[in-house]
C-alpha positions in Angstrom: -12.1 9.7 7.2 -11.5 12.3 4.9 -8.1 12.4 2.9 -5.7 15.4 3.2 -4.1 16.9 0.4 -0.8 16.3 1.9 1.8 15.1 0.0 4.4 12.9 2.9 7.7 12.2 2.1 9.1 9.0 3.1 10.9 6.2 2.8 9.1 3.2 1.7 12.0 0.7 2.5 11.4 -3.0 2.6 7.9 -2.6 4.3 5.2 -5.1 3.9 3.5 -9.0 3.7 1.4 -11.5 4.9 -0.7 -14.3 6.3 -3.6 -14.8 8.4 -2.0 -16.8 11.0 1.8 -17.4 12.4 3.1 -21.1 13.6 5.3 -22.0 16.6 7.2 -25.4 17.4 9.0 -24.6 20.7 12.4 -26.2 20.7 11.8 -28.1 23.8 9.1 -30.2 21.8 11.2 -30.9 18.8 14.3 -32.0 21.4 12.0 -34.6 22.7 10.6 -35.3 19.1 14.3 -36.1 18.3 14.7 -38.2 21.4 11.5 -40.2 20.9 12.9 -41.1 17.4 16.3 -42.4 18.3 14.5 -45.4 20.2 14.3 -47.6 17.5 17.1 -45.9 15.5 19.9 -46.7 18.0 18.8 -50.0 19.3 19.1 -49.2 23.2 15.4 -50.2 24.4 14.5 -49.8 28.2 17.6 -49.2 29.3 17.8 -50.7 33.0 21.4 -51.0 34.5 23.7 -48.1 34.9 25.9 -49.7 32.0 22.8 -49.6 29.4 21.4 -45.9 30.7 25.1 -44.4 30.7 24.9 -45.9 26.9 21.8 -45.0 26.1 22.1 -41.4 27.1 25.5 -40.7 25.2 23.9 -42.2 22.3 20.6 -40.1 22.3 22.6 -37.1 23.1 24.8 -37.0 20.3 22.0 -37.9 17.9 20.1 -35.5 19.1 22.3 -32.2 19.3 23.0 -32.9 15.4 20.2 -33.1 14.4 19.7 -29.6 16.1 22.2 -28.3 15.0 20.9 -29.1 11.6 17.7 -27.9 12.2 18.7 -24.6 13.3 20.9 -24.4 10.2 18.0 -25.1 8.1 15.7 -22.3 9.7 18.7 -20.5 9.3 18.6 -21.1 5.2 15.4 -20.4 5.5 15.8 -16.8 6.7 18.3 -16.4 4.0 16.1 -17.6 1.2 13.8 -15.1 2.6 15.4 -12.1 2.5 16.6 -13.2 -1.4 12.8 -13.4 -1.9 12.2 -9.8 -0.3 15.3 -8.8 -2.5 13.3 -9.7 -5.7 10.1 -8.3 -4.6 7.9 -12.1 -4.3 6.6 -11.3 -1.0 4.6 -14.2 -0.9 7.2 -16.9 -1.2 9.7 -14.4 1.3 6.3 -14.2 4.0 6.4 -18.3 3.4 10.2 -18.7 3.8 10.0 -16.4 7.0 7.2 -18.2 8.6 9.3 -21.6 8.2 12.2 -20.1 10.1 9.9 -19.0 13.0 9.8 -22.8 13.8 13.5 -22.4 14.6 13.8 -19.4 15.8 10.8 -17.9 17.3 12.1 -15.2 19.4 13.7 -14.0 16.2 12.5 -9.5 15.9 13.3 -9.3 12.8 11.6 -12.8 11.4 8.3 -10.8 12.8 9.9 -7.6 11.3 10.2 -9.2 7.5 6.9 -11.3 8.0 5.1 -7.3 8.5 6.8 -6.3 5.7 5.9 -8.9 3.2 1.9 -8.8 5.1 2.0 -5.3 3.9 3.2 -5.5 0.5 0.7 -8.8 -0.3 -2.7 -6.9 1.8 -2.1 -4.1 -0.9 -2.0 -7.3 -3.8 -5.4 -7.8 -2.7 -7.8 -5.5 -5.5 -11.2 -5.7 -5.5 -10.9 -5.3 -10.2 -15.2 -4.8 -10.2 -15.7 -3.0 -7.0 -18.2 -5.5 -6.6 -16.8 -7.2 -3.2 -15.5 -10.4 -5.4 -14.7 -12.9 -3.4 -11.2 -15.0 -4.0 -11.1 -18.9 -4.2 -11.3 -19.5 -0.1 -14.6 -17.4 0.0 -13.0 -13.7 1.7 -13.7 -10.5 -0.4 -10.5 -9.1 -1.5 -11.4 -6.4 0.7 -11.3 -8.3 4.2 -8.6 -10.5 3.2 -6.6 -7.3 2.5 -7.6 -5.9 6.3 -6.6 -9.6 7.7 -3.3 -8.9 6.4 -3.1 -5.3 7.0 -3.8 -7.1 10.7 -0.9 -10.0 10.8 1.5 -6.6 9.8 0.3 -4.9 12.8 0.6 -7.7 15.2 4.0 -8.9 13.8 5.5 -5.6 14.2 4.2 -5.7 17.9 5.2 -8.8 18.9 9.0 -8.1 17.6 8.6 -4.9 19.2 8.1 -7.0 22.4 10.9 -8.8 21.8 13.2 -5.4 21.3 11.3 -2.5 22.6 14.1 -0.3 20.6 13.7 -2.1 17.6 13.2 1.4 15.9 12.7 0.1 12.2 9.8 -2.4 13.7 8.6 0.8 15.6 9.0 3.5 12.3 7.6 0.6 10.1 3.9 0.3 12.8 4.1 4.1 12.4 3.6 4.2 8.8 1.0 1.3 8.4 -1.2 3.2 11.1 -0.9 6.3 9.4 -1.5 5.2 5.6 -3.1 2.1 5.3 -5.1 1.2 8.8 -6.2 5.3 8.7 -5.5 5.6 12.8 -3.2 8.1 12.9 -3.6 8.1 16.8 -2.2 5.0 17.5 1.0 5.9 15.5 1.7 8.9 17.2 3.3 7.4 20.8 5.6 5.2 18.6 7.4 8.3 16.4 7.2 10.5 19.5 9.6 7.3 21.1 11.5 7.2 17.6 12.2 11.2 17.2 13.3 11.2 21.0 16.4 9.3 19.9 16.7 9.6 15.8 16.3 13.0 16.1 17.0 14.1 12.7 14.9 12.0 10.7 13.2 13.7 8.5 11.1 10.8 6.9 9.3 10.0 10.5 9.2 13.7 11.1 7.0 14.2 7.7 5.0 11.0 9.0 4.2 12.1 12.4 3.5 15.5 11.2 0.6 14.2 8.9 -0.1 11.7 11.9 -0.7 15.5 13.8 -2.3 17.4 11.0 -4.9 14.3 10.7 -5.6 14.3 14.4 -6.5 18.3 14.6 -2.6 19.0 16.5 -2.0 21.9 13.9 0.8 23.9 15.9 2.9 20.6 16.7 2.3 19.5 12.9 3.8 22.7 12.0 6.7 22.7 14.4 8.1 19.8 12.5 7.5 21.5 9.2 9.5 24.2 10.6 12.2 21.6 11.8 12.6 19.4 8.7 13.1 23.0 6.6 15.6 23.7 9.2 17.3 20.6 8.5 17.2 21.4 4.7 17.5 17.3 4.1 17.3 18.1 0.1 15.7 20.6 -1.7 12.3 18.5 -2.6 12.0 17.3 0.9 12.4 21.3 2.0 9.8 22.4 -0.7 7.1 19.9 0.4 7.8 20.6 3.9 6.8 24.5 3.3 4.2 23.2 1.1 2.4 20.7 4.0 3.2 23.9 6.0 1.1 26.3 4.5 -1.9 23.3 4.0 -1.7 23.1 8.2 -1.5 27.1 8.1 -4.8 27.5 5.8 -6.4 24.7 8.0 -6.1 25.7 11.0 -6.9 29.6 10.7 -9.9 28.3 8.5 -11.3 26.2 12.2 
């Protein structure tokens, strides 16, 4: 696809990182991990009268909820170390500490929302210095281990999209990786259509979906949001690349 001499103004806020698969432990399975290892631990063997199975339960039961409660504090640490990671800018280790807290909490949007952030970030890490196609140390080409990450992004922002289907930052955040780093602006366009109809004065999705429209040959609606974002006057550099973008849809689409 051929590049546009736009210039898009937006916000490049925490936004990308990786890996080429996510893990799940459901908590069910580590409940009955827990119970399976108090057997031994708290002596009550085959409990068979009322007496031993009243014991038995209170005993796994109380064992078991602590050590819970622990793990879910620890997946909670590990979301915190995480987002200290992100903070410093080592995506890697901040994708690694996310993916341990999924194991606690895998319901979690915004676990999925870091881990596409930190995908992003590390697919872009991934340079081809010869322009040869070298291949790393595992045998991929920089170049398809840069689209496998470029793919967990995408399909971590969905899934905590399907968690929270108004999880507008997951939803701005698909947007931009669609439009400047997986080149289908198409895709993008439903998604900051949904976010504009309720953060209507946006002016970083409105640049974003207007090169999403200019890229897709929708000249008149690209240049309706040109007109809004000057109308909005958000600062005067924002302003001046909106009328500049303006006249580069103007030029294009008398030129057709």
């Amino acid at each position: 696809m051929k590049k546009s001499p736009l210039k898009i103004i937006f916000t490049w806020t925490v936004f990308f990182a990786a890996a080429s698969s996510l893990t799940f432990t459901s908590c069910s399975q580590s409940y009955k991990s827990i119970k399976r290892m108090q057997k031994m631990e708290e002596g009550v063997e085959n409990p068979t009268t009322k007496e031993e199975l009243k014991e038995a339960i209170e005993k796994y039961d109380a064992r078991a909820i602590d050590l819970a409660t622990t793990e879910s504090q620890v997946g909670m640490w590990y979301k915190i170390l995480g987002t200290r990671y992100l903070d410093e800018q080592e995506y890697g280790k901040a994708y690694e500490a996310f993916q341990k807290a999924l194991v606690t909490f895998p319901n979690n949007q915004n676990l999925y929302y870091y881990i596409a952030v930190c995908a992003t970030y590390i697919a872009n890490a991934q340079l081809d210095f010869d322009g040869k196609g070298t291949f790393d140390e595992d045998g991929f080409s920089y170049e398809t281990r840069k689209e496998n990450y470029l793919k967990t992004a995408e399909k971590a922002y969905l899934t905590a999209l399907e968690i929270d289907a108004k999880y507008y930052k997951a939803m701005y955040g698909l947007s931009v990786l669609y439009v400047f780093q997986m080149f289908e602006c198409e895709k993008a366009i439903p998604y900051l259509e949904k976010f504009l109809s309720v953060q209507k004065k946006d002016t970083n999705a409105m640049f974003v979906l207007a090169r999403a429209y200019f890229v897709t040959g929708e000249f008149s609606k690209a240049t309706e949001l040109y007109d809004k974002i000057i109308e909005i006057n958000p600062n005067a550099e924002k302003t001046a690349d909106a009328k500049r973008n303006k006249q580069i849809v103007l030029d294009a689409q008398y030129s057709n």
